[in-house]
C-alpha positions in Angstrom: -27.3 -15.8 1.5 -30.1 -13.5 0.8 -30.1 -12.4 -2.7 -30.2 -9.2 -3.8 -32.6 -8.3 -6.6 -30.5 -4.9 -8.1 -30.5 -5.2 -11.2 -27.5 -6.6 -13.4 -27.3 -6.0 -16.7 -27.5 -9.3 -18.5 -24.7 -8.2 -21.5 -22.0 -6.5 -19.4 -22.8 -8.2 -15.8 -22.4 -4.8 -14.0 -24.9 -4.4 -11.0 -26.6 -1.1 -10.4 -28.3 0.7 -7.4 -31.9 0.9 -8.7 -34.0 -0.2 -11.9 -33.0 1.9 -14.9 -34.2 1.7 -18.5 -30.5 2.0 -19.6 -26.6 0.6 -18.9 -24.4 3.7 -19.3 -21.5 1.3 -19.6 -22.6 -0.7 -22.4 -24.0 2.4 -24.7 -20.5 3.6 -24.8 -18.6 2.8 -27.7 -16.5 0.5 -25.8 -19.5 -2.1 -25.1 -22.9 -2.7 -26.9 -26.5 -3.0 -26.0 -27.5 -6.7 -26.6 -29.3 -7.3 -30.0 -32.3 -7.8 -28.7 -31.9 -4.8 -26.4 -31.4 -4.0 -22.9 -32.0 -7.1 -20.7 -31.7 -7.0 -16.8 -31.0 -10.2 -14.6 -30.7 -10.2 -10.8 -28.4 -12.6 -8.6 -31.5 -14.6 -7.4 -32.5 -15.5 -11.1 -29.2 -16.0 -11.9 -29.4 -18.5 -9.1 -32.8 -20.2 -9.9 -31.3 -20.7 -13.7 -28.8 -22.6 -12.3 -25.6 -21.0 -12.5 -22.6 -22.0 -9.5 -19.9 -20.5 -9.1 -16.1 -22.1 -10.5 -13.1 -21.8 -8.5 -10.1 -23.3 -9.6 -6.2 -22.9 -9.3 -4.5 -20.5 -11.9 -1.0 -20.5 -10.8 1.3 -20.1 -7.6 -0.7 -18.4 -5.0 -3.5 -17.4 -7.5 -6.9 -18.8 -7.7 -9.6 -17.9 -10.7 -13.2 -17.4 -9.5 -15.9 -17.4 -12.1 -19.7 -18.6 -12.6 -20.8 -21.8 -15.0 -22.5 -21.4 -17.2 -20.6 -18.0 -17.8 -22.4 -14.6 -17.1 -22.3 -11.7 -19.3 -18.7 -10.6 -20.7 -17.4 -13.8 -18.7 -14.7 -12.7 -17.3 -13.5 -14.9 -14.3 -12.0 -13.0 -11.2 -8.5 -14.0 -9.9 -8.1 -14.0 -5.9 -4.0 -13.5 -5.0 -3.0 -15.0 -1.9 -0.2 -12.4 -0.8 2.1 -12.7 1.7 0.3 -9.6 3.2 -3.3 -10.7 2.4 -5.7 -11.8 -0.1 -6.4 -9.2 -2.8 -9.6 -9.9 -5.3 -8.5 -8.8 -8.6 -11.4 -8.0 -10.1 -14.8 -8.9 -10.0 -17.9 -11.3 -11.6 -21.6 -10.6 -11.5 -22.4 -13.7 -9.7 -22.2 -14.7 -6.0 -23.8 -17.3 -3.5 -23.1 -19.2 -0.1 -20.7 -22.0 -1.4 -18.6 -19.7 -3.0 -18.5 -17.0 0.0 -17.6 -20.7 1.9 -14.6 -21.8 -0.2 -13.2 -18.6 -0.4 -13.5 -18.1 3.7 -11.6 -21.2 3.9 -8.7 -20.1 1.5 -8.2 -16.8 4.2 -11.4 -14.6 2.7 -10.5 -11.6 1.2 -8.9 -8.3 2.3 -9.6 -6.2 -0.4 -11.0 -6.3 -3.6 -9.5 -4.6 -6.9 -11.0 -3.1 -10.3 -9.1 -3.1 -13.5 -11.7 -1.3 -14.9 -15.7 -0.2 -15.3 -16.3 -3.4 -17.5 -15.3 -5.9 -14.9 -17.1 -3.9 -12.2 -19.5 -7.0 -11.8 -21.3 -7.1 -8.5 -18.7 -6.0 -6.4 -20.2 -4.2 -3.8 -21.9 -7.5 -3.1 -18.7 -9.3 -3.0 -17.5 -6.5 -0.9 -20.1 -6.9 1.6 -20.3 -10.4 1.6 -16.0 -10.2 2.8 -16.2 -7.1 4.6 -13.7 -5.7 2.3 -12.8 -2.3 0.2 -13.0 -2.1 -3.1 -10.3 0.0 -5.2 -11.3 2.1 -8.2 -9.5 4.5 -9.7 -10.8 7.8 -9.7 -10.7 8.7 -13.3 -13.4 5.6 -13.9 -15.8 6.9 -10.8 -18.4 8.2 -13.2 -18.7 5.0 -14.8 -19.7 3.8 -11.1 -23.1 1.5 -11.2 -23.6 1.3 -7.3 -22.0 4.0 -5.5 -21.3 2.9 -1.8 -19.2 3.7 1.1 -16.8 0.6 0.4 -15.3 2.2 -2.9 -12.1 3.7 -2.6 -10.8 6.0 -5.3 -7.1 5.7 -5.9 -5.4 8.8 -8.1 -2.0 9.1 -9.7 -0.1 6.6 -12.1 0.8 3.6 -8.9 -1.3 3.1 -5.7 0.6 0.0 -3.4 -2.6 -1.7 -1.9 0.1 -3.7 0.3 4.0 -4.9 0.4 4.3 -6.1 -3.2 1.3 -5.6 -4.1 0.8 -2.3 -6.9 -1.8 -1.1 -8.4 -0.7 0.9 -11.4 -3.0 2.7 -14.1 -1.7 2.7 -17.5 -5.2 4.6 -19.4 -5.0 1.8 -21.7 -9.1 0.7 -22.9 -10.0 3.0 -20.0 -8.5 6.3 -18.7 -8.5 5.0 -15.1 -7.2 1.4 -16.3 -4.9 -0.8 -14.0 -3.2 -3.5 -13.8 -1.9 -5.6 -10.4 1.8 -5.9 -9.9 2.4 -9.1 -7.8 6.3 -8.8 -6.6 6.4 -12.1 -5.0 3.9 -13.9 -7.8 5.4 -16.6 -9.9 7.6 -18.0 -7.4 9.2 -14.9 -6.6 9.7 -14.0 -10.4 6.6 -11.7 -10.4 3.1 -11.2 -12.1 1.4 -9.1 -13.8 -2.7 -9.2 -13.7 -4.2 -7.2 -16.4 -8.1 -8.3 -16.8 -8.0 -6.9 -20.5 -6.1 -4.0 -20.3 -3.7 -5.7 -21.7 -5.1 -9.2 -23.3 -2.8 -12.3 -23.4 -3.8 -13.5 -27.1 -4.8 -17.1 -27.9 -1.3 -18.6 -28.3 0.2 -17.2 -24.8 3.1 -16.0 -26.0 1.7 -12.2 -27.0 -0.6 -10.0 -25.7 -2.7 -6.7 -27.4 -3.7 -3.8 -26.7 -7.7 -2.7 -27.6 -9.9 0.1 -27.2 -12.7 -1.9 -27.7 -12.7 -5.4 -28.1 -16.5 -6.2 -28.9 -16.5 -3.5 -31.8 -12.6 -4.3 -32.6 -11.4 -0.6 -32.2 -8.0 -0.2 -31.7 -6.0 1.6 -28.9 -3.8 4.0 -29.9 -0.3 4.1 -29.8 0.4 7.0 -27.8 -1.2 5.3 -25.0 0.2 2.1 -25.3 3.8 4.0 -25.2 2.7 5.6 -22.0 1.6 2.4 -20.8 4.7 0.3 -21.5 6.8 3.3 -19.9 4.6 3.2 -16.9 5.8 -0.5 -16.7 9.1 -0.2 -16.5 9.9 -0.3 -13.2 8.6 -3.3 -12.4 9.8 -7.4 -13.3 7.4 -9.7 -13.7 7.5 -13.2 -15.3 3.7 -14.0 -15.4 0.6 -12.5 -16.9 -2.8 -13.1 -16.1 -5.6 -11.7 -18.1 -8.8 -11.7 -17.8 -10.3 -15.3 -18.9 -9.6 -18.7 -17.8 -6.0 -19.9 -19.3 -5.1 -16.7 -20.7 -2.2 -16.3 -19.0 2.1 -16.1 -20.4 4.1 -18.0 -18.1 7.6 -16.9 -19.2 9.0 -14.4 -20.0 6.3 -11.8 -19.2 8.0 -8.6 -19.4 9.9 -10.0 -22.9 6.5 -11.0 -24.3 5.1 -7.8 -23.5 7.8 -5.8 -25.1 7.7 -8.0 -28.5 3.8 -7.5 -28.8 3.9 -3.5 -28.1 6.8 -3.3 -31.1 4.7 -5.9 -33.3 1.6 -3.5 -32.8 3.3 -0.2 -33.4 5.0 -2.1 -36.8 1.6 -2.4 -37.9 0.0 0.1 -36.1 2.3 3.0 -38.1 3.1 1.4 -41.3 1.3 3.6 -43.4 3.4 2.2 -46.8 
């Protein structure tokens, strides 16, 4: 593949249409400029420094793509392989040939989806290089690096992308935040993929909720309340967050519950 040379930014990984002195996305209070200040990489000397691309199994149906050594936040991307097509949930900075190959063999990709501006990565080049959309929701489009004609903006509280397949925004760490509903994920039990909206913690048996996780701000409980009523609706016995392992394997929904009470018991205790 050609690669581009649009800038990335070296501490979030999100690509950008032109050369700027600043990333909008990391001076917000959510992110941080690097200590030693803005840095910009491109794919090509992300390339020639070695980095590959790592694409390994996840769970049933779900496979996590990702780059070694890691790039910025180093998030890894998780491609669902639907009854109705492949959805990208999603996105990393990096790209090249062998990973465009393996994922054309696995059924490419149909469309591509965006938790949120953080994970926006280089997704307009993933979206080129697949010939696919890319859904954001339209409370996040000012937090847009590369506007192009590929983005879709979503509105409202659910958007279904296709049969058993939901996109629902619960505001949390971003207003226009989402999560994937899988129906059929888990072996018909259901998943729930939720980049860092909501993070699975260490053990895998709990998950938080932050504002900011870099600068540990908390997200407040109104919207997690909102959120967890926005979740209602829907079963689900997996969740995948955003990094490699993270992920609960039983009991989703249950785990979920227990870690929004646990939060709002410390969250509120103001003894």
């Amino acid at each position: 593949m050609t690669f581009s040379d649009l800038p990335l930014c070296r501490t979030c990984g999100v690509q950008y249409d032109a050369p700027r002195a600043n990333c909008p996305v990391c001076e917000d209070e959510r992110q941080y400029v690097g200590w030693n200040g803005q840095q910009w990489t491109t794919l090509a000397d992300l390339h020639a420094a070695g980095h590959r691309g790592r694409i390994e199994e996840e769970g049933p149906g779900v496979i996590g793509i990702g780059a070694e050594p890691a790039v910025a936040v180093g998030q890894r991307a998780l491609l669902v392989r639907g009854k109705s097509g492949n959805i990208l949930w999603d996105c990393v900075p990096y790209l090249d040939d062998d990973m465009v190959d393996q994922i054309t063999a696995l059924g490419g990709i149909d469309a591509i989806a965006i938790s949120h501006p953080h994970f926006y990565g280089s997704m307009i080049e993933w979206s080129r290089a697949f010939d696919a959309p890319v859904y954001v929701h339209a409370a996040d489009r000012a937090w847009l690096g590369r506007p192009d004609p590929a983005v879709r903006l979503w509105e409202g509280r659910t958007h279904e992308l296709a049969a058993g397949l939901t996109l629902i925004n619960l505001g949390l760490h971003f207003d226009g935040a989402a999560v994937l509903h899988w129906r059929d994920g888990a072996e018909g039990r259901g998943a729930l993929l939720t980049g860092d909206t909501i993070m699975v913690s260490m053990d895998r048996r709990w998950t938080t909720f932050m504002y900011s996780f870099p600068n540990h701000i908390p997200e407040r409980p109104r919207v997690i309340r909102q959120a967890m009523e926005a979740l209602e609706p829907f079963a689900f016995e997996r969740i995948y967050a955003a990094f490699w392992g993270r992920t609960v394997k039983i009991d989703g929904m249950g785990a979920l519950r227990r870690s929004a009470e646990r939060y709002m018991r410390f969250a509120l205790d103001d003894r």
